[in-house]
PDB file of N, CA, C and O in Angstrom, chain B, residues numbered from 101:
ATOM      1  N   UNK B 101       0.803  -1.207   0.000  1.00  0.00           N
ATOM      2  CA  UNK B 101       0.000   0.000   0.000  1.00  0.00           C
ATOM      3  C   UNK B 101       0.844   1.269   0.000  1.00  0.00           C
ATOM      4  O   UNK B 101       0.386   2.399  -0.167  1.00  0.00           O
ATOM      5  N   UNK B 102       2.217   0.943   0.220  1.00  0.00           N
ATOM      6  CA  UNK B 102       2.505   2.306   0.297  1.00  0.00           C
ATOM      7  C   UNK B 102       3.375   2.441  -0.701  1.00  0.00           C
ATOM      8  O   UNK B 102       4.268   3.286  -0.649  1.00  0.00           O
ATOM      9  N   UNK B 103       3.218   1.654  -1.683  1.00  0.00           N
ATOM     10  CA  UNK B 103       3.463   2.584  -2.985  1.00  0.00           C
ATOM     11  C   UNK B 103       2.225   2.936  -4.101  1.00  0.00           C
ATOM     12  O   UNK B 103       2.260   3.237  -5.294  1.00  0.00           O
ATOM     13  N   UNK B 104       1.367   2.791  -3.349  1.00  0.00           N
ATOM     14  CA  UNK B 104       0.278   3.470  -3.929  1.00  0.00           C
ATOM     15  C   UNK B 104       0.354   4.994  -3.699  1.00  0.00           C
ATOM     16  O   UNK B 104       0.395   5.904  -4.527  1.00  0.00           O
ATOM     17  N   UNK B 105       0.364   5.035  -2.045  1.00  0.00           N
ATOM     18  CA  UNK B 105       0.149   5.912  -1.624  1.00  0.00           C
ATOM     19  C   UNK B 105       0.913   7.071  -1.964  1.00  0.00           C
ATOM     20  O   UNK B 105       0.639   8.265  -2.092  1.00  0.00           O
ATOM     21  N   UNK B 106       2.051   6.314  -2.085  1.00  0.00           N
ATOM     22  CA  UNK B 106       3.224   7.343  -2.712  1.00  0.00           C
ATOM     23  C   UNK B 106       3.445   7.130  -4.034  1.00  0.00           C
ATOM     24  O   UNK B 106       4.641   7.249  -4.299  1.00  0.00           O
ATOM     25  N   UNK B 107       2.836   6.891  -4.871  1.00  0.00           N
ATOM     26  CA  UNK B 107       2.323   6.735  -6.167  1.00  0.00           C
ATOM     27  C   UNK B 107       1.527   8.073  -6.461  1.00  0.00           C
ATOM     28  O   UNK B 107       1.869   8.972  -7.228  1.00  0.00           O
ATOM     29  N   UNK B 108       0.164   7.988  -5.525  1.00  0.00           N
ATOM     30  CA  UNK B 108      -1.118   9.299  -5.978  1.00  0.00           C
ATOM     31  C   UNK B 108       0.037  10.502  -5.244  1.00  0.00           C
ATOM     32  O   UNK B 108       0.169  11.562  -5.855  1.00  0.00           O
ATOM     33  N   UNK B 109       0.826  10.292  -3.965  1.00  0.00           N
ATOM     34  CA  UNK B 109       1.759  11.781  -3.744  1.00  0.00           C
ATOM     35  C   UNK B 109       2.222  12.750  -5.097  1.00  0.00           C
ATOM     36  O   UNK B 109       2.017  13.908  -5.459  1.00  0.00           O
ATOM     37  N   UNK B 110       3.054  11.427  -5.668  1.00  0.00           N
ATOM     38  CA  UNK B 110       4.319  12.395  -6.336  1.00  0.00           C
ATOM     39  C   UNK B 110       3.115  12.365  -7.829  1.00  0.00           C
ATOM     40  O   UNK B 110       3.678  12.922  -8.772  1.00  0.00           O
ATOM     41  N   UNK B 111       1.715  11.883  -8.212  1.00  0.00           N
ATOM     42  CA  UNK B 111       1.475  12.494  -9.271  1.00  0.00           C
ATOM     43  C   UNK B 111       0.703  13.965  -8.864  1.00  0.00           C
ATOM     44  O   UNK B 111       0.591  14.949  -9.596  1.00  0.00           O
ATOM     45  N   UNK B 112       0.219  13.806  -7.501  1.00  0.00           N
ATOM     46  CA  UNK B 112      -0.373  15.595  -6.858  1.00  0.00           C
ATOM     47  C   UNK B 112       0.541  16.891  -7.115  1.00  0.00           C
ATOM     48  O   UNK B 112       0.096  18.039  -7.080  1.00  0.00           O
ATOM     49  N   UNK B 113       2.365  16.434  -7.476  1.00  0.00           N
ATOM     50  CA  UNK B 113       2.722  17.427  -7.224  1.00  0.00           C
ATOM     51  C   UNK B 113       2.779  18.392  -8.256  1.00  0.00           C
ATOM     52  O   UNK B 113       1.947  18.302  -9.159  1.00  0.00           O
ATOM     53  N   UNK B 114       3.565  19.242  -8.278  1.00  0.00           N
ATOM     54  CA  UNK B 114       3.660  20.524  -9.466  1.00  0.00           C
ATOM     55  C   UNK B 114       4.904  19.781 -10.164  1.00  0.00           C
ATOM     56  O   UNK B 114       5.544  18.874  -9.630  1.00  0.00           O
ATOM     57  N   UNK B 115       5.184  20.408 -11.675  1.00  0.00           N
ATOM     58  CA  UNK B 115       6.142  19.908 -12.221  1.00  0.00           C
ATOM     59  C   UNK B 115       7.430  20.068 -11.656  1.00  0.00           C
ATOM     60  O   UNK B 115       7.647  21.126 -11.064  1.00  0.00           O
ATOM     61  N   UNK B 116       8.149  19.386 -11.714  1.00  0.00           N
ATOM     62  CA  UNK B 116       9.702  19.844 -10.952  1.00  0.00           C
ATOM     63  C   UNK B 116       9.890  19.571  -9.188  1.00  0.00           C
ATOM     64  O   UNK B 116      10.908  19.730  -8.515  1.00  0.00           O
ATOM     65  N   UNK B 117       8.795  19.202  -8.836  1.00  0.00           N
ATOM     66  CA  UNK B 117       9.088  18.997  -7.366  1.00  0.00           C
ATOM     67  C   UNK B 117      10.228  17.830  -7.132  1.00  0.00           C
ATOM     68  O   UNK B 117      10.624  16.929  -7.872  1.00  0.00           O
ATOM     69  N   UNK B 118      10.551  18.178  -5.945  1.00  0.00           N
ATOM     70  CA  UNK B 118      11.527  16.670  -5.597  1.00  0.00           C
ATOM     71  C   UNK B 118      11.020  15.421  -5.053  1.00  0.00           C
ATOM     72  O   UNK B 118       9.977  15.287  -4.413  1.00  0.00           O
ATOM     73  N   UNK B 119      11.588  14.812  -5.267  1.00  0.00           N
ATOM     74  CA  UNK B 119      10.941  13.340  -5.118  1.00  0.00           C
ATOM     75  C   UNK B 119      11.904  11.974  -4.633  1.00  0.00           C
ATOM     76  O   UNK B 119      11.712  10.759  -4.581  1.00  0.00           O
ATOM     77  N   UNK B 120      12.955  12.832  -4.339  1.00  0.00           N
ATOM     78  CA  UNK B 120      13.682  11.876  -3.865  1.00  0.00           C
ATOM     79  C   UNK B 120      13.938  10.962  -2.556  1.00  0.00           C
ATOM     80  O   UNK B 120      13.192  11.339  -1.653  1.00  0.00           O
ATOM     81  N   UNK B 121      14.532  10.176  -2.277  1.00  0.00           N
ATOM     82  CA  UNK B 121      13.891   9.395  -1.185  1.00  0.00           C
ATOM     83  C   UNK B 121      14.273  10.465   0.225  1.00  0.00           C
ATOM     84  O   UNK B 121      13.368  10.402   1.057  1.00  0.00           O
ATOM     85  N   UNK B 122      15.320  11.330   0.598  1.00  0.00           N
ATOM     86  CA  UNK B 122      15.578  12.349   1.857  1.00  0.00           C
ATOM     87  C   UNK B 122      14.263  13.290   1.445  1.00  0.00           C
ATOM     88  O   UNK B 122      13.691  13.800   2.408  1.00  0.00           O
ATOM     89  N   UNK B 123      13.952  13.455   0.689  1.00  0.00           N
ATOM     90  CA  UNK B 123      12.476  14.627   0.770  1.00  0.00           C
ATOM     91  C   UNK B 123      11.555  13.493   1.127  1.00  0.00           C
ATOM     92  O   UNK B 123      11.355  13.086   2.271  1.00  0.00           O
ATOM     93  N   UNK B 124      11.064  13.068   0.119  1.00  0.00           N
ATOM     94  CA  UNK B 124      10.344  11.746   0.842  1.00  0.00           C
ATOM     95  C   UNK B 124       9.574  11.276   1.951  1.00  0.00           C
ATOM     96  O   UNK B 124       8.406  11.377   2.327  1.00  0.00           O
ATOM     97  N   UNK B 125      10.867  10.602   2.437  1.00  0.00           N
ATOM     98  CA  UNK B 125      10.940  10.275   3.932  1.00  0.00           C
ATOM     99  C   UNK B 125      10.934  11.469   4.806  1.00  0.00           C
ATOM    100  O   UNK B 125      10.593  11.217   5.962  1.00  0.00           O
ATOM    101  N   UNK B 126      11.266  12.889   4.514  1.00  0.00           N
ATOM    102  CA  UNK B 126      10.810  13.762   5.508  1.00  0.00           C
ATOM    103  C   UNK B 126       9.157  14.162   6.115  1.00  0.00           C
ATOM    104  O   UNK B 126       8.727  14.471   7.227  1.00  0.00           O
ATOM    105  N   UNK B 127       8.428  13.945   4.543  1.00  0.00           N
ATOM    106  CA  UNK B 127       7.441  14.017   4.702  1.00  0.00           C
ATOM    107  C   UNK B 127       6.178  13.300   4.912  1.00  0.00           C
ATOM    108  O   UNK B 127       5.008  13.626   5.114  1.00  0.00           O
ATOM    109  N   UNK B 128       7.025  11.891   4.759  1.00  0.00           N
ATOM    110  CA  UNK B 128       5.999  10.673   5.665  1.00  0.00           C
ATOM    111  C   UNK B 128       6.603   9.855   6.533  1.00  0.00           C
ATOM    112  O   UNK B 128       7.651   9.308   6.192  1.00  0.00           O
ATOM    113  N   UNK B 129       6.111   9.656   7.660  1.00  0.00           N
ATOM    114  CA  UNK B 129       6.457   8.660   8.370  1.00  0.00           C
ATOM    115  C   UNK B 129       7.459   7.427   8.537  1.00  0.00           C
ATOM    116  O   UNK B 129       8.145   7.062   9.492  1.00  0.00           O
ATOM    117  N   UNK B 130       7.222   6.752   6.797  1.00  0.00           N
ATOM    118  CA  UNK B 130       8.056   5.938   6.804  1.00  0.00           C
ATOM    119  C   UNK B 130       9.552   6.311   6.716  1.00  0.00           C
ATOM    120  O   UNK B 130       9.917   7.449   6.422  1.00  0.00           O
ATOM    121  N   UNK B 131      10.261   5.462   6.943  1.00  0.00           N
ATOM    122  CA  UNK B 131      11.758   5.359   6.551  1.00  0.00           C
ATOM    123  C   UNK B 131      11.988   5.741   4.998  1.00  0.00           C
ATOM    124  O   UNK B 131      11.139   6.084   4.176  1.00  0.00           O
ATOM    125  N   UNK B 132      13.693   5.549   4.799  1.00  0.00           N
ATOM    126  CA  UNK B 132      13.809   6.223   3.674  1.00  0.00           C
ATOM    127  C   UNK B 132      13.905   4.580   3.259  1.00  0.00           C
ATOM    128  O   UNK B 132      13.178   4.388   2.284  1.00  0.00           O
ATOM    129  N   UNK B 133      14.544   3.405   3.679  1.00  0.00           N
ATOM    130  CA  UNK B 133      14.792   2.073   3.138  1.00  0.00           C
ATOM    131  C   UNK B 133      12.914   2.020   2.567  1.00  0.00           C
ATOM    132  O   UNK B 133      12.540   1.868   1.404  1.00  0.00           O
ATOM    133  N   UNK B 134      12.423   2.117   3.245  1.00  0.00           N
ATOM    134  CA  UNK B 134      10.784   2.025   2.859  1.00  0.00           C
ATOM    135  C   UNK B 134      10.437   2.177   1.464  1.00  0.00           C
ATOM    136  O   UNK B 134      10.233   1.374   0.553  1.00  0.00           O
ATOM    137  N   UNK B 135      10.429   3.713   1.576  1.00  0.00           N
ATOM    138  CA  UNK B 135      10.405   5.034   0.815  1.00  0.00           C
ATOM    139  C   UNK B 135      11.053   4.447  -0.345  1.00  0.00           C
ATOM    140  O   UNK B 135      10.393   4.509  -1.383  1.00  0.00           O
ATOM    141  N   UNK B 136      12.376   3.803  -0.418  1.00  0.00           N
ATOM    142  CA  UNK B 136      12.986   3.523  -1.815  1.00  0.00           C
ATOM    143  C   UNK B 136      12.490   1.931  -2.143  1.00  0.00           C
ATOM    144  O   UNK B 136      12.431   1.591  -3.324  1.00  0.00           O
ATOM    145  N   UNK B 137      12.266   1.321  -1.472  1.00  0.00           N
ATOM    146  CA  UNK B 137      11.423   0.282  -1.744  1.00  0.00           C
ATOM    147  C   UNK B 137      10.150   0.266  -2.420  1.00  0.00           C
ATOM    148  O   UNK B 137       9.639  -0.766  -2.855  1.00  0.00           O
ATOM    149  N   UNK B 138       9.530   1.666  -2.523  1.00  0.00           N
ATOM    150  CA  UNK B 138       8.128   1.782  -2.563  1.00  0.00           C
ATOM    151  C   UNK B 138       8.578   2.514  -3.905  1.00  0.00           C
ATOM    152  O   UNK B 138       7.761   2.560  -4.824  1.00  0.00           O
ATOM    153  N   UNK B 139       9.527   2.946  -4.025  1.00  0.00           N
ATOM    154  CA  UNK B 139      10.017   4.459  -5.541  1.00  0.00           C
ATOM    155  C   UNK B 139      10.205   2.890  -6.327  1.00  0.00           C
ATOM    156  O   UNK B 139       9.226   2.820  -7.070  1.00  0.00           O
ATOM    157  N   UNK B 140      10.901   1.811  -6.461  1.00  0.00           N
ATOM    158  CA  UNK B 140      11.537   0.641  -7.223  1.00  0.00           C
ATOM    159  C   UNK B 140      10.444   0.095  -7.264  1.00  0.00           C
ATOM    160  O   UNK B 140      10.130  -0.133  -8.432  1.00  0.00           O
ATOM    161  N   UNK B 141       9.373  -0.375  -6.223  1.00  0.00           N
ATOM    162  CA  UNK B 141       8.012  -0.792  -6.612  1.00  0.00           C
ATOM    163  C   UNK B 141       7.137  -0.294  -7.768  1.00  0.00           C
ATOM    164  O   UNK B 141       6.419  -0.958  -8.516  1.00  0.00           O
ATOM    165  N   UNK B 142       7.378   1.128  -7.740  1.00  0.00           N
ATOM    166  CA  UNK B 142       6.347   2.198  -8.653  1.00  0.00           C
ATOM    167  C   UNK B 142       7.165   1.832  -9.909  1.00  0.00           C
ATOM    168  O   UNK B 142       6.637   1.445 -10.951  1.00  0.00           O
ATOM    169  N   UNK B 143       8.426   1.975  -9.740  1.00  0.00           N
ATOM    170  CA  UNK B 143       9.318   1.725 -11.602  1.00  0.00           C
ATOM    171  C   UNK B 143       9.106   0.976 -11.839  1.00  0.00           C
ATOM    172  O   UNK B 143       8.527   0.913 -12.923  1.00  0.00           O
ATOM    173  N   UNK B 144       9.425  -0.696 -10.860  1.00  0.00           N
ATOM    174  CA  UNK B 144       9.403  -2.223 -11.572  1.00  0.00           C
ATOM    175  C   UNK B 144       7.497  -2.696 -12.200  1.00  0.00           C
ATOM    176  O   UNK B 144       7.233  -3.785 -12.711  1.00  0.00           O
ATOM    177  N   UNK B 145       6.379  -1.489 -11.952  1.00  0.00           N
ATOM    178  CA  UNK B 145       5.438  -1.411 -12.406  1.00  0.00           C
ATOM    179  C   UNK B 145       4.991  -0.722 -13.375  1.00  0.00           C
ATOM    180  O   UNK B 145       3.817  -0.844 -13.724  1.00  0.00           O
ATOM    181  N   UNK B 146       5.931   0.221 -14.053  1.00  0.00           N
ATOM    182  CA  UNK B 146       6.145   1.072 -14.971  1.00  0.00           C
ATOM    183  C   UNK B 146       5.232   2.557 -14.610  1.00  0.00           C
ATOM    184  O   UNK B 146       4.552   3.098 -15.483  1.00  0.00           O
ATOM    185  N   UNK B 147       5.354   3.164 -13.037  1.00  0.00           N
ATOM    186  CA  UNK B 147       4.493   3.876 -12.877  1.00  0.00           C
ATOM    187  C   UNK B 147       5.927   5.010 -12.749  1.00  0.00           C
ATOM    188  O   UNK B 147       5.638   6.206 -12.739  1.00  0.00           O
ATOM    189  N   UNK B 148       7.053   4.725 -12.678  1.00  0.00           N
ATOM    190  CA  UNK B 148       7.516   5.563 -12.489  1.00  0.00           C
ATOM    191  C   UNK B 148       9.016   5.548 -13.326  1.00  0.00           C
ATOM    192  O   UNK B 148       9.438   4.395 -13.241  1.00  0.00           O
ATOM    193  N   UNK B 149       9.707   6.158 -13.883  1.00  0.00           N
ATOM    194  CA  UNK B 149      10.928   6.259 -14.857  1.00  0.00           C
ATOM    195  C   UNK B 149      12.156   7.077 -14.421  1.00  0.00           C
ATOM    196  O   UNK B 149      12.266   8.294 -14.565  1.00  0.00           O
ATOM    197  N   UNK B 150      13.248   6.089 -13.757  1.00  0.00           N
ATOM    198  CA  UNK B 150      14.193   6.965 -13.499  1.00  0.00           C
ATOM    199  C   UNK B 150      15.696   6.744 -13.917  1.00  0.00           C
ATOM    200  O   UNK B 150      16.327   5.702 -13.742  1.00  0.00           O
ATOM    201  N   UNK B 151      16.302   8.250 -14.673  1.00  0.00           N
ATOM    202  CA  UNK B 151      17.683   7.822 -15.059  1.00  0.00           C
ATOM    203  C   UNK B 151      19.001   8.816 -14.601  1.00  0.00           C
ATOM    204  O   UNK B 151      18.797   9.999 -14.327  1.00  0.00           O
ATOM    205  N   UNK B 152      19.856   8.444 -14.566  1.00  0.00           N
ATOM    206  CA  UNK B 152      20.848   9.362 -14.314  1.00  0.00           C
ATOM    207  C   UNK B 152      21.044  10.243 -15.106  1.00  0.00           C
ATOM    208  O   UNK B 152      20.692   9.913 -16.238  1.00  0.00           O
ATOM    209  N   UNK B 153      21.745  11.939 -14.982  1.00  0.00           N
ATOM    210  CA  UNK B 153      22.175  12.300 -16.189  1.00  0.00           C
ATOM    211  C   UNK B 153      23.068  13.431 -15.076  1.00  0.00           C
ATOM    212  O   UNK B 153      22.768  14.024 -14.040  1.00  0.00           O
ATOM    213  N   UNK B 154      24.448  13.325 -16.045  1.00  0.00           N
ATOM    214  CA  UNK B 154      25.597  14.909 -15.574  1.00  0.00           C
ATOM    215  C   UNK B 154      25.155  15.369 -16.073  1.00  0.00           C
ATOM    216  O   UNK B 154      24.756  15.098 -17.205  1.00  0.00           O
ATOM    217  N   UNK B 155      24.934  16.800 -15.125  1.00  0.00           N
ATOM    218  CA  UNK B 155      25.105  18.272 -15.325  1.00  0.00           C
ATOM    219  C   UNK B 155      25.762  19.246 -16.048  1.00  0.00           C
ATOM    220  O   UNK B 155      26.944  19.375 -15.730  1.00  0.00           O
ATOM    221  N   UNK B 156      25.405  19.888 -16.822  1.00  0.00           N
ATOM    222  CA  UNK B 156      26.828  20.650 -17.002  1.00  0.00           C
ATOM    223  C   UNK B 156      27.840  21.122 -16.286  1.00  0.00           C
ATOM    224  O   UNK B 156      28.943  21.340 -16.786  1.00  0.00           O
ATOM    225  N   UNK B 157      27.531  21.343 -14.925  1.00  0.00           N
ATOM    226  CA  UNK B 157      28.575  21.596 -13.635  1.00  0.00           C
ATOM    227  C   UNK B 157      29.193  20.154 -13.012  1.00  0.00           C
ATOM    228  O   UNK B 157      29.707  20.030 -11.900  1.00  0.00           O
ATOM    229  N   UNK B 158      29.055  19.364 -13.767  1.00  0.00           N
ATOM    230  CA  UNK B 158      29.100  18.049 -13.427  1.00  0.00           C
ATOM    231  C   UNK B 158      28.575  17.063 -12.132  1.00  0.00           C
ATOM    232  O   UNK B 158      28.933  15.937 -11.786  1.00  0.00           O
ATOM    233  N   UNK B 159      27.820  17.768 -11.720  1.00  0.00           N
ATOM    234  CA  UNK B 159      27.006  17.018 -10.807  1.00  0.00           C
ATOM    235  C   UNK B 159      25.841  15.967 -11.611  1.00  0.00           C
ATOM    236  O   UNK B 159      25.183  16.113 -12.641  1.00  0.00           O
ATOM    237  N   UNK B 160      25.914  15.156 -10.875  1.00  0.00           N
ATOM    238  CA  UNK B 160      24.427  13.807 -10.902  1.00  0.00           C
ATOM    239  C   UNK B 160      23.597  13.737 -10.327  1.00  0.00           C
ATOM    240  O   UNK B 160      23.465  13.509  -9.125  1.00  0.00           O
ATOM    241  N   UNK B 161      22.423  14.052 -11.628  1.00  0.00           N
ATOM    242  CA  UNK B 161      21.187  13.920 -10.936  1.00  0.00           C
ATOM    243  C   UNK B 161      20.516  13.028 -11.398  1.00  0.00           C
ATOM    244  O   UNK B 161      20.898  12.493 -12.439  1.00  0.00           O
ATOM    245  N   UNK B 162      19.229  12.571 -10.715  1.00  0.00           N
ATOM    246  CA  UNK B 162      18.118  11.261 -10.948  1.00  0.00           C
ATOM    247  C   UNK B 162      17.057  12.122 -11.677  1.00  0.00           C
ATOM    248  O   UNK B 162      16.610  13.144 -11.156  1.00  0.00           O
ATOM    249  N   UNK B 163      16.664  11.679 -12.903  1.00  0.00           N
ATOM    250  CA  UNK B 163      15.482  12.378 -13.399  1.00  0.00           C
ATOM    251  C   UNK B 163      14.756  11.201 -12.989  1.00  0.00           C
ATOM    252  O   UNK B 163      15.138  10.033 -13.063  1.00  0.00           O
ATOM    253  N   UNK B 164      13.211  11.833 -12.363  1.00  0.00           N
ATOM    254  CA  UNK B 164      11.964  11.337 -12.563  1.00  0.00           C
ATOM    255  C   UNK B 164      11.415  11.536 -13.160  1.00  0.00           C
ATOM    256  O   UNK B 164      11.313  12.750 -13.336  1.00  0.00           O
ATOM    257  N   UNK B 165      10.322  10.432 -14.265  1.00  0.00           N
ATOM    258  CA  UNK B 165       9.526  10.475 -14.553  1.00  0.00           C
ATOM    259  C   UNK B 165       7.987  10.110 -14.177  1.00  0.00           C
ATOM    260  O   UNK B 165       7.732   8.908 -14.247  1.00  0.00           O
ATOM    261  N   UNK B 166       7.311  10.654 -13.930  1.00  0.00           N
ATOM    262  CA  UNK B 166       5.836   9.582 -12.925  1.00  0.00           C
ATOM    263  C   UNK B 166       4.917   9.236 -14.552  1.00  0.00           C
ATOM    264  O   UNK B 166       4.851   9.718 -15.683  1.00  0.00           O
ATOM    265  N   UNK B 167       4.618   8.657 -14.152  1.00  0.00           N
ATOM    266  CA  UNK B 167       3.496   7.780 -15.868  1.00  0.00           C
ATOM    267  C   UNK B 167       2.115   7.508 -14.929  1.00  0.00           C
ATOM    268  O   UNK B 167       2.229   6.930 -13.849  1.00  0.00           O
ATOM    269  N   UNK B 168       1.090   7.868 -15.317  1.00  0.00           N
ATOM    270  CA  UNK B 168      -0.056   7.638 -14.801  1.00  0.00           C
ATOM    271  C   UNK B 168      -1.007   6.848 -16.063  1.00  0.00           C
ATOM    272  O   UNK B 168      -2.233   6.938 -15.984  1.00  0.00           O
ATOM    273  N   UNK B 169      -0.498   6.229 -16.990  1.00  0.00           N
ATOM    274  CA  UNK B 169      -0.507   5.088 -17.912  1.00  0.00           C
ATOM    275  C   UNK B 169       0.468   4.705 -17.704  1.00  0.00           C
ATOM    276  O   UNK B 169       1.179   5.707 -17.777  1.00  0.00           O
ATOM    277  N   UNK B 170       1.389   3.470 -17.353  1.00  0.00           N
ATOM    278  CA  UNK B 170       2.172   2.353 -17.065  1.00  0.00           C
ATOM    279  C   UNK B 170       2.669   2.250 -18.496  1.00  0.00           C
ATOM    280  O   UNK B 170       1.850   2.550 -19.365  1.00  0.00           O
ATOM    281  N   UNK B 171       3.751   1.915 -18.836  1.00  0.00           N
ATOM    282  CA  UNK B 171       4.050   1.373 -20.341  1.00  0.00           C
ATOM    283  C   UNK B 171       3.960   2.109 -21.425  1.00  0.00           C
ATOM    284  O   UNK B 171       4.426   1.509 -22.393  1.00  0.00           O
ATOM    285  N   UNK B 172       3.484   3.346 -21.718  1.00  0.00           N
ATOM    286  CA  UNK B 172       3.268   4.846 -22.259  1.00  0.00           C
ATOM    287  C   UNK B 172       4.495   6.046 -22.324  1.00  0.00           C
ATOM    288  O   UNK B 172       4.504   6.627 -21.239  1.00  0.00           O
ATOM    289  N   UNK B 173       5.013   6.322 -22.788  1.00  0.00           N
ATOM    290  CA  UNK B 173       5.601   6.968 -23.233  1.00  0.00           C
ATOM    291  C   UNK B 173       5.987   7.809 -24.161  1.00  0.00           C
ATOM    292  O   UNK B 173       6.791   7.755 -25.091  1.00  0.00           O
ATOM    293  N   UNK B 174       4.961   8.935 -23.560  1.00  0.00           N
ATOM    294  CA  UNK B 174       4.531   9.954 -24.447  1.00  0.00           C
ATOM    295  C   UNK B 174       4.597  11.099 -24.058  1.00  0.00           C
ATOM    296  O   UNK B 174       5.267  10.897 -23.046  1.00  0.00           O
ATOM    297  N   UNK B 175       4.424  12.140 -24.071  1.00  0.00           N
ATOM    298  CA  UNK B 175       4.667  13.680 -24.144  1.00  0.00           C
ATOM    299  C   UNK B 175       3.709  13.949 -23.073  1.00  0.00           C
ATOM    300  O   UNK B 175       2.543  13.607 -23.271  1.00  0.00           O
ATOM    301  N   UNK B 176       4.049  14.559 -21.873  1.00  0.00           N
ATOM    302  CA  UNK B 176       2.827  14.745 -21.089  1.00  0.00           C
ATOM    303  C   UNK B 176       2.721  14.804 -19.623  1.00  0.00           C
ATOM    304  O   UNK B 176       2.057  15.432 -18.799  1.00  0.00           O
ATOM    305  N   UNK B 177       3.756  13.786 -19.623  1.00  0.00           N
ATOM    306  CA  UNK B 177       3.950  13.032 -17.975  1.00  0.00           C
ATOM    307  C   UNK B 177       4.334  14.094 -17.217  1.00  0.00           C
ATOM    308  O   UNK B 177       4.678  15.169 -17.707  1.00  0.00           O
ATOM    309  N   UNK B 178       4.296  13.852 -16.007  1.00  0.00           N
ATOM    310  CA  UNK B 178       4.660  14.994 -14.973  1.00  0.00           C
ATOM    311  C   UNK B 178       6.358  14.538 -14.857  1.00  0.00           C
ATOM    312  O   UNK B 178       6.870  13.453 -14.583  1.00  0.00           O
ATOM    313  N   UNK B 179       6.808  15.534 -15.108  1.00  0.00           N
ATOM    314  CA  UNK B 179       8.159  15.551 -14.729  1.00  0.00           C
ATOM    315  C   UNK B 179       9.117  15.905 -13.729  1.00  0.00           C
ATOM    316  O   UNK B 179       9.223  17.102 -13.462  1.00  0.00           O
ATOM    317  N   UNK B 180       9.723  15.202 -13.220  1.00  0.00           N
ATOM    318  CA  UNK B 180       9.795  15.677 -11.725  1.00  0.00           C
ATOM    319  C   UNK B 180      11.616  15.467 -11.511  1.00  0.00           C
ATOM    320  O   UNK B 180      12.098  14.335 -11.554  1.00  0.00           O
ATOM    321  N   UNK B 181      12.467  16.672 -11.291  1.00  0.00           N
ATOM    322  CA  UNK B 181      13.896  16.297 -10.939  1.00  0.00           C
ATOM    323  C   UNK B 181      14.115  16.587  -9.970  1.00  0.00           C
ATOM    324  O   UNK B 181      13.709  17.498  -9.248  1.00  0.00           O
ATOM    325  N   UNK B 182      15.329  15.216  -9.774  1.00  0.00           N
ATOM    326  CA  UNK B 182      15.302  15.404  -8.333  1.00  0.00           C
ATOM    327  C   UNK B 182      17.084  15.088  -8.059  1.00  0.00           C
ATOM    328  O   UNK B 182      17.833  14.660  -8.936  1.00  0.00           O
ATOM    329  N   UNK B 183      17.511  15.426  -6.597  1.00  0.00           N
ATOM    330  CA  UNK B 183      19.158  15.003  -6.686  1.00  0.00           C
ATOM    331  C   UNK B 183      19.318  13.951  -5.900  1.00  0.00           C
ATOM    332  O   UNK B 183      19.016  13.997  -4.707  1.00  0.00           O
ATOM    333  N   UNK B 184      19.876  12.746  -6.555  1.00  0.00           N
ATOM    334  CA  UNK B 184      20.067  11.188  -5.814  1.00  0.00           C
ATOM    335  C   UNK B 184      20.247  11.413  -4.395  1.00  0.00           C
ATOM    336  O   UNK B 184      20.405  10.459  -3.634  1.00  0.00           O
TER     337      UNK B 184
END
């Protein structure tokens, strides 16, 4: 259940919010081991899309993608970056 729950969260938010597991876990209860258990639940279901990419300042970040069609990949999705 609680990657549902945190499923309907991160599609409520505005584009660009963070979503990473230290924001996360600040704002619910659970742990962050939880929290990333529940983010790998949402991907290995295709609800959620995440990849690395350097910066031009060379930092690494995790792009999110949230999919509210599973398996879809199309122009639209809420996009959400966040820093590992």
């Amino acid at each position: 259940l609680l990657g549902i729950g945190l499923g309907t969260h991160i599609q409520s938010l505005a584009p660009g919010s963070p979503v990473d597991i230290k924001t996360l876990a600040k704002r619910f209860p659970e742990g962050p081991d939880r929290i990333a258990a529940a983010l790998r639940e949402l991907e290995t279901h295709g609800y959620l899309r995440r990849t690395r990419e350097r910066t031009t300042g060379g930092n690494i970040v995790t792009r999110t993608v949230s999919c509210n069609q599973p398996g879809r990949h199309t122009e639209g999705h809420a996009d959400r970056r966040t820093k590992p």
